[in-house]
N, C-alpha and C positions, 0 to 999 in steps of 0.2 A: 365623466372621466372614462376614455371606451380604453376595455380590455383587450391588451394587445400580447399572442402567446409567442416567446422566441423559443426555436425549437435550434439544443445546440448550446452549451457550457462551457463553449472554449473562448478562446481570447476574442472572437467576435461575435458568438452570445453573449459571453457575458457584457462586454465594453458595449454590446446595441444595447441591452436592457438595464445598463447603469444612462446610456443618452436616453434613455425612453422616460425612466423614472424620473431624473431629470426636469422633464418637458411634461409632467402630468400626468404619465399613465398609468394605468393599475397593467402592470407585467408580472405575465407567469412563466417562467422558465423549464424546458422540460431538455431534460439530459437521462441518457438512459446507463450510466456508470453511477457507480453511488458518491461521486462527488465531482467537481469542478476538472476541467481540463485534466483530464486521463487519459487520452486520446493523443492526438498532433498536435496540443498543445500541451504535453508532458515533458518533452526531454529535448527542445531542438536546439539547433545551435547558440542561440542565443543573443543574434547578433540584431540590434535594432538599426537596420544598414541602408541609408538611401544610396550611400557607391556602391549597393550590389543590385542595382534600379534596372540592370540593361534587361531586356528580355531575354529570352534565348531564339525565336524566332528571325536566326542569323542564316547565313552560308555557314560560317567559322562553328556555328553550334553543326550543324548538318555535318560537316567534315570530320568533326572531331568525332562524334555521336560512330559514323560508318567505321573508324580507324577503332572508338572501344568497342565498338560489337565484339571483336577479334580476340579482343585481351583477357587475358583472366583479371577480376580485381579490379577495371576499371572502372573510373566513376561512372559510369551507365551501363545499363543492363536491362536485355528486352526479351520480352518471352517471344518468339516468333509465332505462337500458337495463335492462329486469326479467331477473331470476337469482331464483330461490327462495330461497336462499342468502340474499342482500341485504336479499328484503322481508319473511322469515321472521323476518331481525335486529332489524329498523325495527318489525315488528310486536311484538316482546317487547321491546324498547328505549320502547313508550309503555305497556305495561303496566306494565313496571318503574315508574312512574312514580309510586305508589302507597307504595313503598316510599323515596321521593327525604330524607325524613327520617331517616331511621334507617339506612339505606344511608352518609348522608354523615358523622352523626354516627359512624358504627364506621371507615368508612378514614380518620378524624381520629387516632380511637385507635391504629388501625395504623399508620397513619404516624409517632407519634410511638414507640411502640415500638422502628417501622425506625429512626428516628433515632439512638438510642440506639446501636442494635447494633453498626449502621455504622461509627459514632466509636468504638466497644469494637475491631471488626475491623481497622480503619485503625488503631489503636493497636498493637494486640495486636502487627498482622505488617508494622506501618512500612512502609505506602503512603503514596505521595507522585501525587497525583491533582486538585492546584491546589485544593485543598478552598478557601472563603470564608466564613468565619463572618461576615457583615454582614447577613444577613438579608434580607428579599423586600420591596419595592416592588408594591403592589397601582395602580395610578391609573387614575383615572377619568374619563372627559371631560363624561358626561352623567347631571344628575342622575339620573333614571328608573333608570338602570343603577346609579349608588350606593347608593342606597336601598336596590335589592337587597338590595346587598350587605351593607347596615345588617343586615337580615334571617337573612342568613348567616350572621354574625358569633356570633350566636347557639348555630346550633348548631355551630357551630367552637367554642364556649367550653364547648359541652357534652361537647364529645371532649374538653376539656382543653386547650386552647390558646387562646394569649392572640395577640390580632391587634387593632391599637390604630388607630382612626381615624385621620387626619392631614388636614390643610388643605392646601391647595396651599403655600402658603409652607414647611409644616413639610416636605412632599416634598423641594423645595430645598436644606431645609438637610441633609435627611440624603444627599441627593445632588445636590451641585450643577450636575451638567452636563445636567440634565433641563429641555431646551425644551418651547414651547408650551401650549398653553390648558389647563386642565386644571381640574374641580370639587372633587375633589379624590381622598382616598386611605385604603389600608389599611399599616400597617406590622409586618410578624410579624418580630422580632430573634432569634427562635429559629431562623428556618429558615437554610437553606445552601446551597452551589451547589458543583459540583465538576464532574469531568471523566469520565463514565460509565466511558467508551474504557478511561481509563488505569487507571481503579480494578480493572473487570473482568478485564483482561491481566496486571496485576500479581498480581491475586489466584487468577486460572487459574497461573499458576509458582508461586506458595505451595503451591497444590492440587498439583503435581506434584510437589514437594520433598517431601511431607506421604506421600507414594505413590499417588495415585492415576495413574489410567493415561488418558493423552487420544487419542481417536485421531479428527485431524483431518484433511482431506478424505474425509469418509467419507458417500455421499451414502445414507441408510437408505432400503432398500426397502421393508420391511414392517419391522411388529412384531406377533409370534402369540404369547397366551398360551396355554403348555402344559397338559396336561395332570395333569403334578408339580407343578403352580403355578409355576413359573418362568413365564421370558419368554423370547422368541427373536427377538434383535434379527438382520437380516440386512441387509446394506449390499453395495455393488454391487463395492467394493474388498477384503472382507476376509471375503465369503462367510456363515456365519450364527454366534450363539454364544448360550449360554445362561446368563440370570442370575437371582437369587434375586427379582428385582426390579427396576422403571421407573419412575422420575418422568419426566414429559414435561414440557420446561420449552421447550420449541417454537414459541413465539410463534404465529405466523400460521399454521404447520404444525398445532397442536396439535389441531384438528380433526379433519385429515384421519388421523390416528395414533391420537386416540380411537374414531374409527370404527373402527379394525382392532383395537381390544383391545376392542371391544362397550360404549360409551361415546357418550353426546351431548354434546359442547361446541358451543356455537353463537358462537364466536370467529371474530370479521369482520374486516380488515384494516382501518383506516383510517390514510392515509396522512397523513406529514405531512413537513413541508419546514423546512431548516435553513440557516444560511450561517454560516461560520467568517468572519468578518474579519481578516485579517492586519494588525496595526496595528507599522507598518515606523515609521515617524517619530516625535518627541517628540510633536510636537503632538497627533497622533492619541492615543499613549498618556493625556498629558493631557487628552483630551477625550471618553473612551470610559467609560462609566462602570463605579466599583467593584461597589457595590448593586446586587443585581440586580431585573427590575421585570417584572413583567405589567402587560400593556395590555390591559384589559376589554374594549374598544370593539374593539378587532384580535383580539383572542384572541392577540398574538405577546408572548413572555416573550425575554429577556437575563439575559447572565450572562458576567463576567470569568472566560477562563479563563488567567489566569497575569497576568504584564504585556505580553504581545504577542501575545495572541488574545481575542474578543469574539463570542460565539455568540449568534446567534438565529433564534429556531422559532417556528414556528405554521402554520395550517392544518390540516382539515381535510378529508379528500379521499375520498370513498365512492365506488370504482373501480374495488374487485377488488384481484388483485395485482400489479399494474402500477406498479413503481418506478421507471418512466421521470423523469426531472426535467425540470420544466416551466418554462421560462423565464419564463411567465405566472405563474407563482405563488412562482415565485423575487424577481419586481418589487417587489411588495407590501414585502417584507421589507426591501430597500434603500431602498426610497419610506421606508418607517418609519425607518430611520437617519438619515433626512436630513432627516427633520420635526423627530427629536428631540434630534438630536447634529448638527446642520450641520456643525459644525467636525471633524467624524473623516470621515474620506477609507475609500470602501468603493469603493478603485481594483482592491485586491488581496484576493479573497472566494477560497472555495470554498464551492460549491452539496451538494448532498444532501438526499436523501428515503428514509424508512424506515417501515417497514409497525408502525402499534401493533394488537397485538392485543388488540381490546376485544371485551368481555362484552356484552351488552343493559342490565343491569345497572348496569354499570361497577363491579364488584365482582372482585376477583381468585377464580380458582378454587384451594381448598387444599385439597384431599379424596382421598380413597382412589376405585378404578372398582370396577368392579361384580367383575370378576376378582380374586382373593387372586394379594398382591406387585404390582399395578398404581396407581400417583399421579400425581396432577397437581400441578402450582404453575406459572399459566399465567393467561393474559387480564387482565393487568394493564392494557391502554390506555397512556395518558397516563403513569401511575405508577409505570412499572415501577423507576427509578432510586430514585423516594420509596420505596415500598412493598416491595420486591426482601428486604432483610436480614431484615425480621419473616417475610416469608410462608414464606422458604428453613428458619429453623427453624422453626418451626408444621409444616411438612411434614417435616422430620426427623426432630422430636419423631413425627409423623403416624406416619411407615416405622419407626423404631423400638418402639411399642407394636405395631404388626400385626404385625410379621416376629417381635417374641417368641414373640406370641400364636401 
């Protein structure tokens, strides 16, 4: 049984070392927070969305992206302070741009895979994670930006999925506490929303019940591939150890940890920001909506999580790793509650922001390094909640043919 170490306790640590265990392996788990998704997988939107599949590697992103430089508040936000790091990103983020068709059509496909999985896994080992089968709210305010999406739609149906125009009225009916002007809409009945948090923690104790072994606060200093092919994980707490094998499921880290096993990920942090609503009174419950919804024009998505919380994200923030939360860009989020739900009270919030690690691409990385016994499943962005269940097998399946071989 070769021991295989996943470094990383969020929704794609965990979910690789529940398919590892799975498939035979003795898995060690190392997270350097003292418990399960604390991190980018603590608070984000919530939405397990293959209509939200397109990449951003567009014109329409590039256009939009110059026009919020200017704005206060707007969904993106970029430090201009040059980092090599940053501009080396931006520079393979508009080359990727080339591939923007065929890129978006495959994470449609993967995403509905993940979908699948997810509701197998949640089944299988009875998590309970406010899951919502109502499906996703697209709305739109300005034609120019619809039409887009007309476009889109396209190859969203080319990955296999079906995502249905709507009018503004038909918005309405399928969620009636949705205020203000609107051209109109997208509606996908297939997607979902849940609670990242709850699913990942419930499903890190399966993974310990199952035996594998977590060892949290454990901040990793280096990772050396040996010699014998192994790896040699060492952490500041628990000194060095040697195992048959390493997925880096690392997020924002994954970089700096591909460089020590002789690997390039060029995984950038982009920040983004969230608010929990506390919805204390009938009223507010009544007036918070079930459906969940992206807003084009904001870039900011929602999503019911239970009957007394109401989550919403957005933003974009190219900063570095600075997870300071910014009242400036916490506003926005509340502004949007109150254009679109006047009636629900955002008296009682909790703030948060979390580093997505994205690709240039926007493509998850799922491949073996250059080292024998060395993987990644890593730089999901946006997607890591959608995308997380397929990539974790894929890379299982990955570690199980090499480690025969």
């Amino acid at each position: 049984m070769p021991s295989i170490a996943v470094i990383g306790a969020g929704i794609t640590g965990v979910t690789t070392a529940y398919q590892l265990l799975n498939r035979g392996f003795d898995v060690t788990l190392f997270e350097r927070q003292r418990y399960a998704a604390m991190e980018t997988s603590y608070a984000n939107g919530g939405q397990l969305s293959a209509s939200n599949a397109e990449v951003w590697n567009h014109w329409s992103s590039i256009l939009k992206g110059i026009k919020w430089m200017v704005q206060p508040g707007a969904p993106l936000l970029l430090n201009p302070m040059p980092s090599y790091h940053k501009y080396a990103w931006m520079t393979e983020f508009l080359l990727a741009m080339r591939n923007y068709r065929g890129n978006t059509v495959s994470t449609v496909r993967l995403a509905l895979e993940a979908r699948a999985e997810l509701l197998r896994i949640a089944e299988a080992e009875g998590l309970d994670f406010a899951l919502e089968k109502r499906g996703i709210l697209h709305v739109y305010r300005q034609r120019q930006n619809y039409e887009h999406a007309l476009r889109v739609n396209d190859l969203l149906s080319e990955g296999g999925l079906d995502r249905q125009a709507i009018s503004p009225d038909q918005i309405r009916a399928i969620e009636p506490t949705v205020q203000g002007a609107l051209h109109g809409g997208f509606f996908t009945e297939s997607d979902m929303t849940g609670d990242i948090h709850e699913f990942t923690a419930q499903l890190e104790q399966v993974c310990e019940k199952k035996g594998m072994k977590a060892q949290f606060n454990s901040d990793i200093e280096a990772l050396k591939h040996l010699k014998d092919g192994g790896v040699e994980v060492r952490t500041a707490e628990h000194g060095s150890a040697r195992y048959d094998g390493v997925v880096v499921c690392s997020g924002v880290s994954s970089r700096k940890f591909a460089s020590q096993l002789g690997d390039r990920l060029n995984v950038y942090p982009v920040k983004g920001y969230s608010i929990t609503v506390n919805l204390r009174e009938q009223s507010d419950r009544d007036a918070a909506p079930w459906v969940s919804l992206l807003d084009d024009e904001t870039k900011i998505v929602a999503s019911r999580l239970g009957e007394d919380r109401f989550r919403v994200a957005g933003t974009a923030e190219i900063n570095g790793f600075s997870r300071d939360i910014r009242q400036a860009r916490i506003d926005p989020l509340l502004d949007w509650c109150q254009e679109l739900f006047p009636n629900m009270s955002t008296r009682s919030y909790v703030p948060w922001a979390g580093l997505r690690p994205m690709m240039p691409d926007m493509m998850p990385v799922v491949r073996a390094g250059r080292a024998p016994g060395v993987f990644y499943n890593t730089g999901h962005g946006h997607l890591g909640w959608t995308l997380s269940a397929a990539t974790s097998s894929l890379v299982a399946d990955l570690v199980g043919s090499r480690m025969a071989a």
